[in-house]
N, C-alpha and C positions, 0 to 999 in steps of 0.2 A: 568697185563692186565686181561680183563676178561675173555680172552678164556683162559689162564691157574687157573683160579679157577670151572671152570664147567669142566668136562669129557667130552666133544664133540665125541671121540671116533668112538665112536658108528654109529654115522653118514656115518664116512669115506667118506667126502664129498661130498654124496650123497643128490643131492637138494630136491629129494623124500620128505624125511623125511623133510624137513624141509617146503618144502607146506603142509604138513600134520599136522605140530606145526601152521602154518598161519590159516588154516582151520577149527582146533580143538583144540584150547591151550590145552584143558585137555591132549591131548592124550600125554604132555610133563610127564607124571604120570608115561607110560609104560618103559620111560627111566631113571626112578628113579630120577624124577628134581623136586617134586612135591612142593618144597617152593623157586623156581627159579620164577622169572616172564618171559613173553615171549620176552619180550625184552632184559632180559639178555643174553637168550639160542639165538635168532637168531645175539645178536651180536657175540658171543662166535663161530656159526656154519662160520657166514661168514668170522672171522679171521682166522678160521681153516680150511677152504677152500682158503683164499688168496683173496676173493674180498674183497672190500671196506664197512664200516659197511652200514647198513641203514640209509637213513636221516630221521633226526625228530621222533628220536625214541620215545619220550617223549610225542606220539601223541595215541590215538586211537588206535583200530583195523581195522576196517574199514578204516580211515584215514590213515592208514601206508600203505595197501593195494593198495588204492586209489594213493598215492604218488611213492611208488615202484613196480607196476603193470607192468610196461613194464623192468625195471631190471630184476624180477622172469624169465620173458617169455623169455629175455637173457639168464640166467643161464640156462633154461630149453636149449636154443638149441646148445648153448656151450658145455655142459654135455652130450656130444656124449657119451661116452666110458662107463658112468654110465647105460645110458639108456641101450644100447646095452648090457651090463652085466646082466642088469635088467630081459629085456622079454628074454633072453638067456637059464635061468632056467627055470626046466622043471615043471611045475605047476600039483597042487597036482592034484588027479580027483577027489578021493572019500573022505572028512574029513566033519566027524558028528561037530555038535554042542556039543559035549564033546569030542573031541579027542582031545587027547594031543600034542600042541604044540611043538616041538621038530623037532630037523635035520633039513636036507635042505628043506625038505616041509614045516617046520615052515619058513624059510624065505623067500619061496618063495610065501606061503600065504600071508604072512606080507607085499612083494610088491608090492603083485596084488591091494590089500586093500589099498595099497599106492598110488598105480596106480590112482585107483576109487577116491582119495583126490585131487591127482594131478591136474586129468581132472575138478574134482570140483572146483577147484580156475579157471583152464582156464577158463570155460564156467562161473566165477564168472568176469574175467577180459573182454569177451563179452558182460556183462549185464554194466560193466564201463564204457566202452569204446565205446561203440554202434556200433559194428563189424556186417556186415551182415552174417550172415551164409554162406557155400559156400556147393552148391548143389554138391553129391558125387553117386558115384552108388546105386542104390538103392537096388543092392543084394549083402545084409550082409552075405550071406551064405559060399561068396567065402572065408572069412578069417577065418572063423571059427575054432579052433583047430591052428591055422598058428602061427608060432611065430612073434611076432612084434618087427619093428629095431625100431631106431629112427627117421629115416625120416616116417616108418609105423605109429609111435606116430604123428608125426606133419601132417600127413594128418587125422588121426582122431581127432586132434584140430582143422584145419581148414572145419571140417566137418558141423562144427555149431551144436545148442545145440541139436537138436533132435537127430542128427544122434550118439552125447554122449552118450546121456540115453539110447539108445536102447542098443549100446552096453554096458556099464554098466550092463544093466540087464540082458542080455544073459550071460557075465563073474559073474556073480553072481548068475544066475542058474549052469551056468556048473559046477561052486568050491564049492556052496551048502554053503558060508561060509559068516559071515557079520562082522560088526565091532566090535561086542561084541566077535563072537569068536578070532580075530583077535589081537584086545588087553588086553580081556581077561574082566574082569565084573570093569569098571571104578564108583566110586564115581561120584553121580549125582553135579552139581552144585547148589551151595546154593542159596535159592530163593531169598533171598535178596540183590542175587548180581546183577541178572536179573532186566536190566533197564526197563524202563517202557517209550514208548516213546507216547507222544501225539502229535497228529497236530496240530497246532492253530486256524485255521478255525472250526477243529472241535471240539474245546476243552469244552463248552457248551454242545454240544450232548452227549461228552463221559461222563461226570458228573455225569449226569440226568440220562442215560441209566444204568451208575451204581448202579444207585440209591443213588448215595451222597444227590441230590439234588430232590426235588420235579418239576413238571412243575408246579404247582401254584407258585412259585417262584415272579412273577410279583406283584401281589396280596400283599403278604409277603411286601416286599420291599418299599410300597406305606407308610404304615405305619411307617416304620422305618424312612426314608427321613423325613417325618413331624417332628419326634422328635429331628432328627437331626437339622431342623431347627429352633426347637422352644429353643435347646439347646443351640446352637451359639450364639442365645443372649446374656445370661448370663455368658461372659465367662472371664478369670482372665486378667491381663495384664503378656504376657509372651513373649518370643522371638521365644520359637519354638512352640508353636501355632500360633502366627500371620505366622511363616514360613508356615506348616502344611496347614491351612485355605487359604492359599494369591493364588489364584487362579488353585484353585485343586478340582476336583469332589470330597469329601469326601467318602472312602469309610470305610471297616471294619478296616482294617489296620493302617489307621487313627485315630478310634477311641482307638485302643490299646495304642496307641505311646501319644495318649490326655489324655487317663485314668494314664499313667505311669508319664506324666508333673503333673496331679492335686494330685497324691500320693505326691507329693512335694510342690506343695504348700495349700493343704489342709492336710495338717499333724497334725495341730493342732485341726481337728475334729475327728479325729482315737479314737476310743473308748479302752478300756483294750480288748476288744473282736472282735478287728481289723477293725470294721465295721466304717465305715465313716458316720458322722453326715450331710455332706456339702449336699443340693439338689445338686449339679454341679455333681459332685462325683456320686449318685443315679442316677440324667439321663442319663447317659453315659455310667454306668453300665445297664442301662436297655437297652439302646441299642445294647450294646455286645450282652445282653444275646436272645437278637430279632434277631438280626443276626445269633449266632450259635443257632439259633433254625432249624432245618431242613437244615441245613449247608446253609441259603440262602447266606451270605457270602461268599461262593464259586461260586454259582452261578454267582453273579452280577461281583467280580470280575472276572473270565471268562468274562464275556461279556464286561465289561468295556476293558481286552484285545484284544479280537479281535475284538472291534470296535476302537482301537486306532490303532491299524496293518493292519487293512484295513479299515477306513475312516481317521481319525484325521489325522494322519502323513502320508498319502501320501496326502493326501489335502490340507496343510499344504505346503508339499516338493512342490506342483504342484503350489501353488500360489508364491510360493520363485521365482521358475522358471519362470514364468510368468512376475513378476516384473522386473527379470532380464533382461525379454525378450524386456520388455517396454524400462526400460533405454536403452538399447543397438541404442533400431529402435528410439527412438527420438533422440537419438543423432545424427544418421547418419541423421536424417529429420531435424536437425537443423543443419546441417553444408551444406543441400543442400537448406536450407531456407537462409542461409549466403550468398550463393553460387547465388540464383539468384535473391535474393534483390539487389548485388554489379552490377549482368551484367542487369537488367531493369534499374539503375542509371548509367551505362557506354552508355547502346545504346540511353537515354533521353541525356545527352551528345553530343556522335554522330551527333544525329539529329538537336540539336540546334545549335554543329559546323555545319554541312550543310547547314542551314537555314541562317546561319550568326548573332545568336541572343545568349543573355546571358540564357536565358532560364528562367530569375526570373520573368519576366513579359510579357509570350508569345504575346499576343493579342497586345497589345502599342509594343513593339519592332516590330512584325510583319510590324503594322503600321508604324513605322515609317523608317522601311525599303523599302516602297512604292517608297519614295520620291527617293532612285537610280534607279529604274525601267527607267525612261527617259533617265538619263546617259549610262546605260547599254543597252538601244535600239539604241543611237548614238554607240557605241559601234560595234553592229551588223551591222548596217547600213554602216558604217567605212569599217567595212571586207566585205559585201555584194558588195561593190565596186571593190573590188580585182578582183571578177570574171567575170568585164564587158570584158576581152578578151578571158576568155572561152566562154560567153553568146552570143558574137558576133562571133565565128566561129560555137558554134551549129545552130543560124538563118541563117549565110553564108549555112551552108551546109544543112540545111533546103531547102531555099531558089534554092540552086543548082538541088534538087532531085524534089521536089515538084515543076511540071512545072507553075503551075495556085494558084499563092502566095498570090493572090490578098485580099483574107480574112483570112493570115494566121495569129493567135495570136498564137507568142511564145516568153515564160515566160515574162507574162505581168505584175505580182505583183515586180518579181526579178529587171525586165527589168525599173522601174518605178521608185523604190528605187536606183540602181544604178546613174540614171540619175538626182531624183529629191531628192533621201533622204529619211528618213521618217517621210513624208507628213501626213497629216491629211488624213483622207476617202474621206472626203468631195472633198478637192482638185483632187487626182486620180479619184472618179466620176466623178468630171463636168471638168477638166481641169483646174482649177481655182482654187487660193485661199480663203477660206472667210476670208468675210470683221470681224467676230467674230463670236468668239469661246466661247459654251457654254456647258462646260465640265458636263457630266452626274457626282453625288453628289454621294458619297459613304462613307455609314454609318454604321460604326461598332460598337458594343456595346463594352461597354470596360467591362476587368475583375473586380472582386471585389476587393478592393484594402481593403490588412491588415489596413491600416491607413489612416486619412484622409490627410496626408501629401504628403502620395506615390500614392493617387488618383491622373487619368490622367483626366482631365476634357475634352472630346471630344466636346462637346457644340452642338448646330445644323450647326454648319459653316460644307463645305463641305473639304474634303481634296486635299490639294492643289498642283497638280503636275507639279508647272513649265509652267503651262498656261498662267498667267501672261507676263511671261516674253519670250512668242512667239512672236517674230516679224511677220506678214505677208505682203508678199515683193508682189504686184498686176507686177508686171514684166512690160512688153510697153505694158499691154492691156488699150487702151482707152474706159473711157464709154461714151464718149461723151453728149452732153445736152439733159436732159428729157424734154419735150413740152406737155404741157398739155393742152389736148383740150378739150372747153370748152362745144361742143357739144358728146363729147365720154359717152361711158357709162360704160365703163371701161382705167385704163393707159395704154401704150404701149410705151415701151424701143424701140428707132429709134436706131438698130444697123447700123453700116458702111458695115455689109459682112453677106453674107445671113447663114455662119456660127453659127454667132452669135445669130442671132435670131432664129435658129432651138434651141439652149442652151436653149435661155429665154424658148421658147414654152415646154420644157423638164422643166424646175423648176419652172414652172406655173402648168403644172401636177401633178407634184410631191408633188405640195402642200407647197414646200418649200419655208420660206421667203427669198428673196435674199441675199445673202452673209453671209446669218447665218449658222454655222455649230454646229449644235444638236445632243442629244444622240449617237449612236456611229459614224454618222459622221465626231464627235468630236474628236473621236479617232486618234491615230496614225495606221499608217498600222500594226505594229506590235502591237500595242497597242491591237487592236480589232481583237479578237481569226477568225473571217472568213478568213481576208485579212493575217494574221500569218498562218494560215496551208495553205493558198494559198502561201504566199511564200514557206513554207518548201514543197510544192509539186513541183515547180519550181526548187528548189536548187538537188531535188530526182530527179526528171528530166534531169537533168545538167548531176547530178554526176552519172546515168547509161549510157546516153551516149558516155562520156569521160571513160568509163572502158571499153565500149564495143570496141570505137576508138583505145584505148590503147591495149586492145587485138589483135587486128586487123594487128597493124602496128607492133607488137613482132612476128607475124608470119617470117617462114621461105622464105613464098617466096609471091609473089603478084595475083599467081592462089587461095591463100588462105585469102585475103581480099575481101570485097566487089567488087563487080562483076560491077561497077559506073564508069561510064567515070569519076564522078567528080575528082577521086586521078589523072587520067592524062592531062584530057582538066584543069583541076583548080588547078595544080601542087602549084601552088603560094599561093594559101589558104588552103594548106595543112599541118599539126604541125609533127614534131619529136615528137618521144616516149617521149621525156624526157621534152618538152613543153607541152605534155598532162600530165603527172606526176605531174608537178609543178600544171597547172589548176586544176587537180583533188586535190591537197592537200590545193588549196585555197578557194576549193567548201567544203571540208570538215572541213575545217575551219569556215569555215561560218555556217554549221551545227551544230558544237560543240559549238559552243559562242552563236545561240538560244537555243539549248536543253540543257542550263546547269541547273542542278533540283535548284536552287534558281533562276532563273530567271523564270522556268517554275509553283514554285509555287508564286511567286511574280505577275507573272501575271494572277493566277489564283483565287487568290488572290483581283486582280485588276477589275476582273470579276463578281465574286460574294462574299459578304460580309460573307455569310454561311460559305467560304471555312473556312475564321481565324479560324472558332467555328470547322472548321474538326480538321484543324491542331491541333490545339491547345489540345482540346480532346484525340488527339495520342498522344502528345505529356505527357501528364498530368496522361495518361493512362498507363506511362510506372512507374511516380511517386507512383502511385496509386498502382498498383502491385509491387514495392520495399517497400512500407508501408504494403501493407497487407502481404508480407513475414516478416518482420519485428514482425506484429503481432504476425504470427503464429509461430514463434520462441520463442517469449515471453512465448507463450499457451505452447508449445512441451518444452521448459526447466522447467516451474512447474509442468507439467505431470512426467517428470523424477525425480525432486525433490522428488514426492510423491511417487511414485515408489521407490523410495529408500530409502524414509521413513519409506513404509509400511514391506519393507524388512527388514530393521535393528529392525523394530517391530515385526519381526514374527521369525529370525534367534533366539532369545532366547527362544522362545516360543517353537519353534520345538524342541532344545537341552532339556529342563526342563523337556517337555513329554516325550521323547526319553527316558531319565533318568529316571522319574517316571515310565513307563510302564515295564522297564527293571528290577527295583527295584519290580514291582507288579507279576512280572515274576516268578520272585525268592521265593516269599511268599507263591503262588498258589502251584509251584515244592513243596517247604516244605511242605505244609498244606496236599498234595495230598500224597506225600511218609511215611507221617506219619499214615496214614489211610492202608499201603500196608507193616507196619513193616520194613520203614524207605528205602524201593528199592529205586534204585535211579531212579529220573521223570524228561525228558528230551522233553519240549516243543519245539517242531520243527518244522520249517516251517518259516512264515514272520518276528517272532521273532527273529532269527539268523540274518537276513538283515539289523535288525535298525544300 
């Protein structure tokens, strides 16, 4: 093992000493180790103590520190019994810088100076670790002379650094004594073991400032670049030239490794006196020698590296990133372009199931759904009958309450249809059927038909709802015979009842030709939107007073209904809850079989020829928005395409430079440690990151 080839001894596992090898490798010299490395002695100290070795001993110094920093401060406060042995002895007071080391004053100098190493790593392991300071009394005076325990130590670690150094340097006035007298006159370290560390950023300034380099440097360089490229031209067929050239800024480095391929194949111009006959050969070489003129070659490379460590390759990394970012967001924009192209094609669907239409030919199917609109008014009219013995108990109990009835209208549109149907306009105006019906003409443009096959040919004929084939039944009204006289200056209809002739005198005003039913007296009642919301305000009528009724009579007791003789004097015309229930559900019956939305756009429809073009428009508007998702998915998956095109074009491009700038790294470190008798040159900063 390796603690039995070193002497550790010495230590007697005391961690002292061995922050003080962390601290100071040389001072491994005092312990006569001086062709040991430090990693041998601290793995050797810690099997000889019983901890566990270091990790990654094979690292740094800095680095090993950096990774076992909080271990040390472990064994510092483990190592009770050490310390306490430590500050125990009695420190020397008076010893010159020549007095001789010896006795217990020699080693109790030797731990005070130990001491001073120790606190030097801690407040080294506060500058690691970014430990705040912890504020302590500010009068040092009190310990002065005091012996210190171990917990006395770890309040002057936790003291932070200021409060260190001060003592440090009051223990180092009072002992008179420093490290040279302590270990005695140590061999300086060799300069050429001392690294040389640069920044990256500032690796340019340092140069220049040394004077490797000139600042006219730019200048220099303008020249070279032309020869460069006037060189390029003429250049041989090779493998690693074409590599070299194939998109790489040319620099010095370049041209060495070009000069080293044309020794090879301009060999056959090499003269006995080494010199090369080839121009290839001569331009190349003047290049070099333009380059290491005033090291401009150092220059530019510098700056070709820290313009690739901070601009190329994170610009580079930041566009990778970006594309990435692209594909990610069109994808999710194209599965919600999927997403509501499928639901504007389900609610055009929808809509054309509600309408009752296939949807491929809104406008003609519209139309030719016109033609149930009649059916589906006999329909209404059918159930509108259900409710003539609720319609007759609300005019009974009208009638009962309201004493002077005489001009009472109630529900006369309701009341009209039940008894007669639904009638024309014309008929409910005058009481009378016409003699003919002249249906107002509705014209709709029809859509653009793909083909001329599937074109609907609407023509100017009007469209035809079943007018035809209305009977009108004159009931027992007689018109008895027209007499025309021959001194009149205008005709006059001889009615039988002076009824009648107040009628005639009414559609002689009116302007109307007799028995002709026009524009919307053409209509049906329901037909013609006045006389339709006149019923549905009828049927509203109806059905609040049957829930009022119905509330009424669910009462507990008869102090809590209407305050009316009529429930006692008119007991007989009076309903059960449960016969107003049924009439309420027949009235509401009747409500839901007009208001169902295909018959309400059917007839609005029926109204105005515009409507087709509303519908139809929503309808067309939902296709229209599933196409243009449609589109934009198309657009959002070649955006991504390209997006990951330009990544797959850029993922090598970053590696190659990566590589290259790593590689220019390395040349720089050389070129610069040869200039410093070969130290070693340690460019630090953005370089370590790539």
């Amino acid at each position: 093992m390796v603690g039995e080839m070193i002497d550790v001894s010495i230590l007697e596992g005391n961690i002292i000493e061995l922050l003080s090898l962390l601290v100071d490798p040389e001072a491994m010299r005092s312990f006569g180790w001086p062709n040991y490395s430090v990693d041998m002695v601290l793995q050797s100290v810690l099997v000889k103590c019983g901890k566990e070795p270091f990790s990654q001993p094979h690292l740094g110094l800095a680095q090993r520190l950096r990774s076992n920093t909080k271990r040390l401060f472990s064994f510092i406060v483990d190592d009770q019994n050490a310390l306490e042995n430590l500050f125990s002895r009695r420190p020397v007071e008076q010893v010159g810088a020549d007095s001789p080391m010896v006795g217990e004053g020699n080693v109790a100098l030797k731990k005070q100076d130990l001491l001073r190493k120790a606190l030097q790593v801690l407040n080294f392991r506060v500058d690691l670790l970014g430990e705040q300071p912890i504020g302590l009394r500010d009068d040092l005076t009190s310990g002065l002379g005091q012996r210190q325990t171990a917990a006395g130590l770890l309040t002057l670690v936790k003291s932070g650094r200021s409060r260190i150094h001060l003592n440090l340097r009051w223990r180092s006035q009072y002992l008179q004594v420093n490290i040279i007298t302590t270990y005695g006159s140590f061999p300086e370290m060799q300069e050429q073991n001392i690294p040389i560390d640069i920044q990256t950023s500032k690796l340019l300034d340092w140069v220049i400032s040394r004077r490797h380099c000139t600042k006219t440097w730019p200048q220099q360089i303008t020249l070279i670049r032309e020869k460069i490229n006037s060189a390029i031209q003429d250049m041989p067929e090779h493998k690693g030239i074409t590599k070299l050239l194939t998109g790489t800024y040319i620099n010095y480095f370049h041209c060495l490794q070009i000069i080293e391929i044309l020794k090879e194949t301009e060999a056959d111009t090499r003269s006995l006196f080494g010199r090369y006959g080839s121009q290839r050969m001569k331009d190349w070489q003047e290049v070099v020698r333009l380059y290491e003129k005033d090291n401009v070659y150092l220059a530019e490379a510098c700056q070709i590296l820290m313009r690739n460590v901070a601009y190329e390759i994170p610009g580079i990394k930041k566009s990778i990133t970006k594309y990435e970012q692209v594909q990610h967001e069109t994808e999710k924009k194209e599965a919600e372009c999927v997403k509501n192209a499928q639901d504007f094609r389900d609610k055009y669907k929808s809509l054309s199931n509600q309408l009752g239409i296939d949807g491929k030919n809104i406008k003609s199917e519209l139309t030719d759904l016109l033609g149930s609109l009649p059916e589906m008014y006999r329909e209404v009219a059918q159930q509108a009958k259900k409710t003539k013995e609720a319609s007759a108990f609300y005019r009974s109990f009208l009638g009962q309450i309201i004493t002077n009835n005489s001009e009472l209208t109630c529900l006369p549109v309701l009341q009209h249809i039940i008894e007669h149907g639904n009638t024309t306009v014309y008929e409910w105006r005058y009481g009378e059927a016409p003699l003919r019906i002249e249906e107002p003409v509705l014209f709709i443009e029809p859509e653009a038909a793909d083909s001329t096959d599937d074109a609907i040919d609407f023509g100017d004929a009007a469209i035809d709802f079943g007018g035809s084939d209305v009977e009108l039944e004159t009931g027992d009204i007689d018109w008895g015979q027209i007499d025309m006289l021959p001194d009149a200056h205008e005709a006059t209809i001889d009615f039988s009842t002076t009824e009648d002739a107040e009628l005639e005198i009414v559609v002689q005003e009116a302007g109307i030709e007799g028995g002709v039913a026009k524009d919307n007296e053409a209509l049906t009642m329901l037909d013609y939107h006045k006389t339709r919301n006149m019923f549905l305000d009828d049927l509203a009528e109806l059905e609040a007073f049957l829930r009022q009724r119905s509330m009424e009579m669910q009462a507990t007791s008869k102090e809590s209904k209407m305050g009316f003789s009529f429930s006692q004097s008119h007991s007989g015309t009076e309903k059960s809850p449960q016969e107003l229930e049924v009439m309420l559900s027949q009235v509401m019956s009747t409500l839901d079989a007009v208001n169902r939305p295909k018959l309400k756009n059917l007839a609005l429809i029926r109204e105005s020829p515009r409507y087709v073009d509303r519908v139809a428009n929503s309808l067309q508007q939902h296709l229209r928005l599933a196409d243009k998702m449609e589109g934009n998915r198309t657009i959002l998956a070649e955006r991504r395409r390209s997006a990951a095109a330009e990544q797959a074009r850029l993922q090598p491009t970053l590696k190659k430079l990566i590589e290259r700038t790593k590689e220019l790294q390395v040349d720089i470190e050389k070129n610069i440690s040869k200039k410093y008798n070969n130290r070693p040159v340690h460019i630090t900063g953005g370089v370590t990151s790539l």
